[in-house]
Short mmCIF file of the C-alpha atoms (twelve columns), coordinates in Angstrom:
data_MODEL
# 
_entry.id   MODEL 
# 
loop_
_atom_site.group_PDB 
_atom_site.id 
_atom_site.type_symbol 
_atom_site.label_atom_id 
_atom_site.label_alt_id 
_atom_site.label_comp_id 
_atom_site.label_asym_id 
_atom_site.label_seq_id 
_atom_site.Cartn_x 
_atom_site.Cartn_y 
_atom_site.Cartn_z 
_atom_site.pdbx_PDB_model_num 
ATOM 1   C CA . UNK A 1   140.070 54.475  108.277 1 
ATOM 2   C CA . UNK A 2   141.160 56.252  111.192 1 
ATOM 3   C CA . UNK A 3   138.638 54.374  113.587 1 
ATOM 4   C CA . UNK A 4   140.370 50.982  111.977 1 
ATOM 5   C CA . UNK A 5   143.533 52.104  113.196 1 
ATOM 6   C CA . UNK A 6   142.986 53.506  116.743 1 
ATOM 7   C CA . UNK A 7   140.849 49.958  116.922 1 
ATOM 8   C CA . UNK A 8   144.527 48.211  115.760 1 
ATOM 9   C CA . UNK A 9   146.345 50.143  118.213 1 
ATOM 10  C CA . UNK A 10  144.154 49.622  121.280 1 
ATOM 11  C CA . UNK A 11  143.944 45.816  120.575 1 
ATOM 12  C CA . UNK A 12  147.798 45.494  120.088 1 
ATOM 13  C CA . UNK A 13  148.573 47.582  123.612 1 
ATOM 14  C CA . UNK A 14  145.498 45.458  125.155 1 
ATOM 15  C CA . UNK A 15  146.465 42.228  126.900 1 
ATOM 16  C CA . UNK A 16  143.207 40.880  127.283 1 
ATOM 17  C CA . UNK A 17  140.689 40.476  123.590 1 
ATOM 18  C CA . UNK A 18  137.303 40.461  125.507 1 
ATOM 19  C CA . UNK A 19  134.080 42.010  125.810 1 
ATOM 20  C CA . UNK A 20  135.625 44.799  128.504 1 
ATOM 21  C CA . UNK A 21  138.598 45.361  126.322 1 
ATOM 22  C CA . UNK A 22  136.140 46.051  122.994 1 
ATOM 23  C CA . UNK A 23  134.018 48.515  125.120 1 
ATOM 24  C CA . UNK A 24  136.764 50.018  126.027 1 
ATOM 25  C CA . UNK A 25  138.350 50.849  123.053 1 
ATOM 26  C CA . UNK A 26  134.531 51.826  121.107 1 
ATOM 27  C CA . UNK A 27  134.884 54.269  124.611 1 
ATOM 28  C CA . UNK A 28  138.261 55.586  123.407 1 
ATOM 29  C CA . UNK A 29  137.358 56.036  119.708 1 
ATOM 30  C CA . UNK A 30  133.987 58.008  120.910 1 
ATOM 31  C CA . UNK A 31  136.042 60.768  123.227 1 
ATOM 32  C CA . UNK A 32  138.815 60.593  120.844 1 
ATOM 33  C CA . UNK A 33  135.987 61.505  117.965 1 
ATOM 34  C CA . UNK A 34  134.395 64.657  120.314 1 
ATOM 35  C CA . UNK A 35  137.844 65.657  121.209 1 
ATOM 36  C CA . UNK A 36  138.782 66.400  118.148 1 
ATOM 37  C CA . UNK A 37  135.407 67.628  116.977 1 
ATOM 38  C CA . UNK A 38  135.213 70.151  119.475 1 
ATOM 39  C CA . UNK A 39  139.000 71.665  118.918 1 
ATOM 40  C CA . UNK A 40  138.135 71.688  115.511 1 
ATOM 41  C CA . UNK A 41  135.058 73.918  117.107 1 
ATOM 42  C CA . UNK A 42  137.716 75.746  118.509 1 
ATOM 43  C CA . UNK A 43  139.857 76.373  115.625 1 
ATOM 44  C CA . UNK A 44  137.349 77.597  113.630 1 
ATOM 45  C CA . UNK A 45  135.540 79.644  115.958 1 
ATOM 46  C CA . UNK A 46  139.206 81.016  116.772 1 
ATOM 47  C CA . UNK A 47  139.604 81.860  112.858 1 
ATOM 48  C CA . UNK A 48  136.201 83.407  112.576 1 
ATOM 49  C CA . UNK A 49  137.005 85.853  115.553 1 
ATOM 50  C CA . UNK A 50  140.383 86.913  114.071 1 
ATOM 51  C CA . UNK A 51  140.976 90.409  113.049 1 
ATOM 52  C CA . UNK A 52  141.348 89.384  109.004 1 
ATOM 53  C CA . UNK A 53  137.579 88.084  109.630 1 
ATOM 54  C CA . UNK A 54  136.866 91.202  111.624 1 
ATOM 55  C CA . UNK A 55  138.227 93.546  108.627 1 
ATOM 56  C CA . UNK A 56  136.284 91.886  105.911 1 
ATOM 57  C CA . UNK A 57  133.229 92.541  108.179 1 
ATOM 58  C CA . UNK A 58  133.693 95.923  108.274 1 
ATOM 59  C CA . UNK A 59  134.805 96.170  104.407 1 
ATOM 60  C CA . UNK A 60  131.348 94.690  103.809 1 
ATOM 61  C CA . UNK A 61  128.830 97.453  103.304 1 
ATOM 62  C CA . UNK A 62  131.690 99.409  100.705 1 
ATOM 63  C CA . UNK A 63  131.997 96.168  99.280  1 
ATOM 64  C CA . UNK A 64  128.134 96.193  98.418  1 
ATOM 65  C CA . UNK A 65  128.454 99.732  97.798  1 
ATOM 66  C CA . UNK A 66  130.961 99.899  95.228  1 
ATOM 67  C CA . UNK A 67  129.144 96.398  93.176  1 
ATOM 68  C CA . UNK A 68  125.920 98.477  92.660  1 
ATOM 69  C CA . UNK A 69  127.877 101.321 91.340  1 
ATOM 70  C CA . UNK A 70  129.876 99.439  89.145  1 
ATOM 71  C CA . UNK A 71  126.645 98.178  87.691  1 
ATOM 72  C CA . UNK A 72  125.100 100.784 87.586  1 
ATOM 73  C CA . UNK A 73  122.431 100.674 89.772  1 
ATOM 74  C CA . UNK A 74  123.472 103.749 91.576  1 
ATOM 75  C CA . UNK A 75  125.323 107.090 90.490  1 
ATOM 76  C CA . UNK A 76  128.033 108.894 92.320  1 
ATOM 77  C CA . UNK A 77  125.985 110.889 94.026  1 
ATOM 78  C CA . UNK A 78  124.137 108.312 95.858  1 
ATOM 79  C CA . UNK A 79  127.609 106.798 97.345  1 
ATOM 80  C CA . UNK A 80  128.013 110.196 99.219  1 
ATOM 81  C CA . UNK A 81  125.283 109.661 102.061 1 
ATOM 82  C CA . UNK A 82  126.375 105.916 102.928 1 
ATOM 83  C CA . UNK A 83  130.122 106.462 102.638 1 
ATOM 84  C CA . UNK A 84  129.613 109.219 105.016 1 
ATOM 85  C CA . UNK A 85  127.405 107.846 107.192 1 
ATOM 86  C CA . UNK A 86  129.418 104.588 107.572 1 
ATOM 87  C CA . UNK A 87  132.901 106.890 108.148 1 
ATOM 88  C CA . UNK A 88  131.309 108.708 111.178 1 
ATOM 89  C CA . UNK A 89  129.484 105.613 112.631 1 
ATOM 90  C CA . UNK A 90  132.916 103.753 112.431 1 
ATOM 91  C CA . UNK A 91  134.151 106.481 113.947 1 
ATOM 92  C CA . UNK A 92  131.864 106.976 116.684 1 
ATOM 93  C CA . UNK A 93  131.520 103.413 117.943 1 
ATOM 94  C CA . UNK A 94  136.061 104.255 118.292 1 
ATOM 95  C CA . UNK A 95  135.012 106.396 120.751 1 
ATOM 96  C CA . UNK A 96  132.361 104.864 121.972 1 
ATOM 97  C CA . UNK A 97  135.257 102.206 123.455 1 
ATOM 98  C CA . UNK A 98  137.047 104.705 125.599 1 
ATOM 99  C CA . UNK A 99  133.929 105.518 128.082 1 
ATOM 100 C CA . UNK A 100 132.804 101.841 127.772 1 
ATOM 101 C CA . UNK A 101 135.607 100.682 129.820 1 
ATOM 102 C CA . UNK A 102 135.652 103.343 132.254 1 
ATOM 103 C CA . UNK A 103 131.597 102.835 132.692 1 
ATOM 104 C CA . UNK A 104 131.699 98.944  132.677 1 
ATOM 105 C CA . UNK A 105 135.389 98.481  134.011 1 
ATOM 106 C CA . UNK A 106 137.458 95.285  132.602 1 
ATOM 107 C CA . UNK A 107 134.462 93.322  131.018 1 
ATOM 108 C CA . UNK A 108 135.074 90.339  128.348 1 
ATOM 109 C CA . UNK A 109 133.302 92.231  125.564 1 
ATOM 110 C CA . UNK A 110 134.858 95.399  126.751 1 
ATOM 111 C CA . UNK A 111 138.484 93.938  126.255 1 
ATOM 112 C CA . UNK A 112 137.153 92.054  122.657 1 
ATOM 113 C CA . UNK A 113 136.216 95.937  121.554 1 
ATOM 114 C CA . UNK A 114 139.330 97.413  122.880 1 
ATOM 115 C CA . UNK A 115 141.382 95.355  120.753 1 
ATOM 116 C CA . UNK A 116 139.565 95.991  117.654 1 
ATOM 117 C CA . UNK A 117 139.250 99.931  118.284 1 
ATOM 118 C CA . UNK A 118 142.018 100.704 115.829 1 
ATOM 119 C CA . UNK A 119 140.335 98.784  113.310 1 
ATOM 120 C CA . UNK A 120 136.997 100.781 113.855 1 
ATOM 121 C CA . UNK A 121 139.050 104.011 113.344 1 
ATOM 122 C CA . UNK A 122 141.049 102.793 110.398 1 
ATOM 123 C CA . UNK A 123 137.741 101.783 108.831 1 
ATOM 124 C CA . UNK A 124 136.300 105.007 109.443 1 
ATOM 125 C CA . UNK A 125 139.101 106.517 107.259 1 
ATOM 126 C CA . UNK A 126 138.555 104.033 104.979 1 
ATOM 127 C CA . UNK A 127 135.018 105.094 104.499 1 
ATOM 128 C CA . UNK A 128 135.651 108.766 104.517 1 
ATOM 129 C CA . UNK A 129 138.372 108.288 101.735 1 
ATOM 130 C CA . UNK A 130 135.797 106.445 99.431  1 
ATOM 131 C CA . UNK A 131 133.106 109.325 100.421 1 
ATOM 132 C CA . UNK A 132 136.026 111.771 99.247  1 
ATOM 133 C CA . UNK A 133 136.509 109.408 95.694  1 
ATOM 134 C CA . UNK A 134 133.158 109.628 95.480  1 
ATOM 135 C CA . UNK A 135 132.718 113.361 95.493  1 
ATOM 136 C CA . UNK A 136 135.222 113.762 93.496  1 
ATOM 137 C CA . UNK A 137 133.859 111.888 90.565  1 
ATOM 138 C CA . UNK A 138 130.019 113.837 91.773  1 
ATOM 139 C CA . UNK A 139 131.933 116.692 90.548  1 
ATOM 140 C CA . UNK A 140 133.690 115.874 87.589  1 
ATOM 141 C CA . UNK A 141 136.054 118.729 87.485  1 
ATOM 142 C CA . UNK A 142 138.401 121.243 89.725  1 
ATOM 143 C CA . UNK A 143 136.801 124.496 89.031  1 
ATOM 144 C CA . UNK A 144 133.565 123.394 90.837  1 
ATOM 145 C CA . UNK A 145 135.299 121.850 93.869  1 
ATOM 146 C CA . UNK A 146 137.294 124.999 94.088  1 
ATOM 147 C CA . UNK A 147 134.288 127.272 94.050  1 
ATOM 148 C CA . UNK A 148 132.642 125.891 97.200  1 
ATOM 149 C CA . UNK A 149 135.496 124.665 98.471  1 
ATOM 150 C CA . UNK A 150 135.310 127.522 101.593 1 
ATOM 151 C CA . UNK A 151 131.356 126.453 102.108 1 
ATOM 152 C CA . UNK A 152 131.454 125.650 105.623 1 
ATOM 153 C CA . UNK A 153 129.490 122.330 105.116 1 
ATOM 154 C CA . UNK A 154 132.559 121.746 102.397 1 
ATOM 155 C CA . UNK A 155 135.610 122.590 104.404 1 
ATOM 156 C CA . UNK A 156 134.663 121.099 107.054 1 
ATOM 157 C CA . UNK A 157 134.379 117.610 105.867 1 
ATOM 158 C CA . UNK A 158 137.824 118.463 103.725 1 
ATOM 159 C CA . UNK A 159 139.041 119.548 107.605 1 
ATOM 160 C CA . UNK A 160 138.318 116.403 109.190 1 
ATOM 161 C CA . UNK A 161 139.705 113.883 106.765 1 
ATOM 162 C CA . UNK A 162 142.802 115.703 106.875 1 
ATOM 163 C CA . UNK A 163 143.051 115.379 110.963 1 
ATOM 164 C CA . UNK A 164 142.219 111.759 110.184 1 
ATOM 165 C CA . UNK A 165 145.584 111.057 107.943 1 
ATOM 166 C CA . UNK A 166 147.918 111.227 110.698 1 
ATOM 167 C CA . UNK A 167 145.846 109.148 112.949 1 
ATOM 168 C CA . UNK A 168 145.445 106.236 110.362 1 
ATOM 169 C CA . UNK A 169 149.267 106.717 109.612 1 
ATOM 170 C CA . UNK A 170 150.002 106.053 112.663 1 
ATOM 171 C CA . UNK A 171 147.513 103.696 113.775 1 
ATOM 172 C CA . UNK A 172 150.049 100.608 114.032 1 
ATOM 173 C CA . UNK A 173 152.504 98.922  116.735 1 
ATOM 174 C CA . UNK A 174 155.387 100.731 115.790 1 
ATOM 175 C CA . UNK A 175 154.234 104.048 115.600 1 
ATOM 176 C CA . UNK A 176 153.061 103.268 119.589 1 
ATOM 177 C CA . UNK A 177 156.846 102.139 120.122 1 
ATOM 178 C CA . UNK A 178 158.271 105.044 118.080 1 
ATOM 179 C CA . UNK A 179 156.099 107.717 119.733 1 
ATOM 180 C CA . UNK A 180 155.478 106.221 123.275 1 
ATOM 181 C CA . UNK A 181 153.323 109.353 125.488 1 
ATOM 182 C CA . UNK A 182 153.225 111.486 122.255 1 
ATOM 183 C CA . UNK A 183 150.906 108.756 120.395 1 
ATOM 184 C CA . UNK A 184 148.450 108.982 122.864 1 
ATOM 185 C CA . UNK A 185 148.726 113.056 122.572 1 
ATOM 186 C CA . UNK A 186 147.689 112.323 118.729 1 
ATOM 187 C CA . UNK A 187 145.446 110.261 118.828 1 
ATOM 188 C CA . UNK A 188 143.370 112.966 121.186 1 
ATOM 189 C CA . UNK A 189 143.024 114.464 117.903 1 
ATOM 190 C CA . UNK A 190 139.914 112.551 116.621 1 
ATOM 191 C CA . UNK A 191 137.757 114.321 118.996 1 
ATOM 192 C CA . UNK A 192 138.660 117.400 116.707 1 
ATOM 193 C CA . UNK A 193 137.758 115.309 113.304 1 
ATOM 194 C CA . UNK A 194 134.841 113.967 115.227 1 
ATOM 195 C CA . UNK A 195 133.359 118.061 116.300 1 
ATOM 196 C CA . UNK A 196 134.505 118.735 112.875 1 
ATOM 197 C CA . UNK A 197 132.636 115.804 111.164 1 
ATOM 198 C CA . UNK A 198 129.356 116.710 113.370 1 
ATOM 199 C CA . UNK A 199 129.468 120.164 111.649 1 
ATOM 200 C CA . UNK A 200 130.068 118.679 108.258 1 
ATOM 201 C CA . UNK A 201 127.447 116.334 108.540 1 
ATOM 202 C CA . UNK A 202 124.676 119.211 110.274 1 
ATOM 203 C CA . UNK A 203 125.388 121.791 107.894 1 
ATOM 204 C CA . UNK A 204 125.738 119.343 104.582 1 
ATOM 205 C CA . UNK A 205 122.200 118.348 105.095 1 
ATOM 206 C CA . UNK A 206 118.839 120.230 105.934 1 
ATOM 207 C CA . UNK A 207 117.316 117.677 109.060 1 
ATOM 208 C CA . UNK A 208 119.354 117.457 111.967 1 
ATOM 209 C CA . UNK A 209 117.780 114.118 113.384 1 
ATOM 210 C CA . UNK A 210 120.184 111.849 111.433 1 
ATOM 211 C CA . UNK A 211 123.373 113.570 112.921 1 
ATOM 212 C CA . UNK A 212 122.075 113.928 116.472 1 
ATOM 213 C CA . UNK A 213 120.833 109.869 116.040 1 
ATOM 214 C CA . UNK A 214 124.381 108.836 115.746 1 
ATOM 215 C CA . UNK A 215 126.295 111.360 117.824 1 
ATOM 216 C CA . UNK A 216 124.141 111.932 120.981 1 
ATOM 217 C CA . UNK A 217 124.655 108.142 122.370 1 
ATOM 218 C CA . UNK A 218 128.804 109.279 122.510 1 
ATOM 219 C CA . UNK A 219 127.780 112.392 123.687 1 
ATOM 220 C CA . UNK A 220 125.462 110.938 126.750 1 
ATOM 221 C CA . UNK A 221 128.966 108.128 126.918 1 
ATOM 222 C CA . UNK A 222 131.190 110.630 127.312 1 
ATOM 223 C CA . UNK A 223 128.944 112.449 129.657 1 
ATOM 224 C CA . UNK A 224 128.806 109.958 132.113 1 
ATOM 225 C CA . UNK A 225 132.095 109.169 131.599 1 
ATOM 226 C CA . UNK A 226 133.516 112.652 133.039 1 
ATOM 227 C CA . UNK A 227 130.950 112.186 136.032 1 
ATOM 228 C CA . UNK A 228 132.392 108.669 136.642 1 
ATOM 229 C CA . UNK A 229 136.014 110.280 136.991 1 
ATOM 230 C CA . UNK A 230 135.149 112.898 138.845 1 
ATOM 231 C CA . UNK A 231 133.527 111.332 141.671 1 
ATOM 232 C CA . UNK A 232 136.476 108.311 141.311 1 
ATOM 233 C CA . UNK A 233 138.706 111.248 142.324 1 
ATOM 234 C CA . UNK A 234 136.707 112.946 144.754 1 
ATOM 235 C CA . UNK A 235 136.286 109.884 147.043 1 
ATOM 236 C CA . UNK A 236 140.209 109.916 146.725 1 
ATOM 237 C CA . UNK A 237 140.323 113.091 147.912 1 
ATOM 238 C CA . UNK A 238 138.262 112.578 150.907 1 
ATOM 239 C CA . UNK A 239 141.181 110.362 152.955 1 
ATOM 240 C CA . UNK A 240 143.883 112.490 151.941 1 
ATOM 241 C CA . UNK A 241 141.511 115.481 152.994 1 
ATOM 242 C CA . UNK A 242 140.627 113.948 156.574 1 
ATOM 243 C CA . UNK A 243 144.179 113.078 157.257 1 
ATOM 244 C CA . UNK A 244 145.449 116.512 156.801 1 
ATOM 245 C CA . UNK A 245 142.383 118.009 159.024 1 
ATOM 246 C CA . UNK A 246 144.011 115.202 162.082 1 
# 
């Protein structure tokens, strides 16, 4: 149909009916036929990197999560580990951003995570309120929650959701407009809800491998992070230094 009428078109606009003139216009319908097959490409490859696409990603894994345990498959109990797990990877590949563009400077992929950090952090909330639901329904009732409530593998994880509910609060545009330099200032505060988390997560469990398997990459980031800085500044230093010695 649409070939017919490009065809119809070309011949009306064509002076000439020939051989030249039907090549010609088989030419046009072929590029006209890739062009818009390839910004259809485009669109779609466009839609599939949004950030809706990007959230149902993430939502995924509670998705899968939450069907087993509605059929029964699983208990309550079992949703603790992988709730809690997914909260502090979510949370840890946040932070993960930070040093990544200070290592590998203003890189493609560096720029695609940056804009998708808040999303990473308001998943990892996500996850650690459905590890909270979770728990709660483990424990059926309020006078055993309150009894090891002050268990330091306990209070901790209570701890570091709460530090998380002003972040995710405020994890939007116009909380950055509203706040300006003191956003930034609270934000800072997921490095206590990630120290906080660590604990939760070393003293809730008897190995230590799992913890130190997720952590110690940010760790060794943040690591070389600092050194980056502080030779960045140093060799600052060093011209500024030498002129005042002149």
């Amino acid at each position: 149909m649409v070939k017919s009428r490009l065809k119809l078109m070309i011949k009306k606009s064509c002076p000439r009916r020939g051989t030249i003139c039907r090549t010609n216009c088989d030419k046009f319908i072929l590029d006209h036929r890739d062009s818009k097959i390839h910004d259809n490409a485009m669109n779609f490859l466009r839609n599939l990197n949004s950030l809706p696409v990007f959230w149902l990603v993430l939502t995924i894994p509670a998705i899968l999560l939450v069907q087993r345990y509605l059929a029964g498959d699983i208990i309550a109990m079992d949703m603790l580990h992988p709730t809690g797990e997914f909260s502090a990877r979510f949370m840890i590949i946040a932070l993960m951003i930070t040093p990544l563009s200070v290592i590998f400077g203003n890189r493609r992929w560096v720029g695609w995570m940056m804009k998708r950090r808040r999303s990473f952090g308001l998943a990892a909330f996500g996850y650690g309120v459905l590890h909270l639901l979770f728990y709660l329904i483990d424990m059926e009732a309020l006078k055993p929650i309150l009894a090891e409530f002050w268990a330091p593998g306990i209070w901790t994880g209570w701890a570091a959701l709460i530090v998380f509910v002003p972040l995710a609060i405020t994890s939007n545009n116009a909380a950055m407009r509203r706040m300006k330099q003191g956003w930034k200032r609270l934000q800072r505060l997921v490095y206590i809800a990630a120290v906080l988390t660590l604990a939760h997560w070393l003293l809730i469990h008897d190995g230590i491998g799992g913890a130190l398997a997720h952590f110690i990459p940010l760790l060794s980031l943040e690591l070389l992070r600092g050194i980056i800085i502080y030779v960045r500044r140093a060799d600052k230093a060093k011209p500024a230094e030498s002129l005042q010695t002149e």
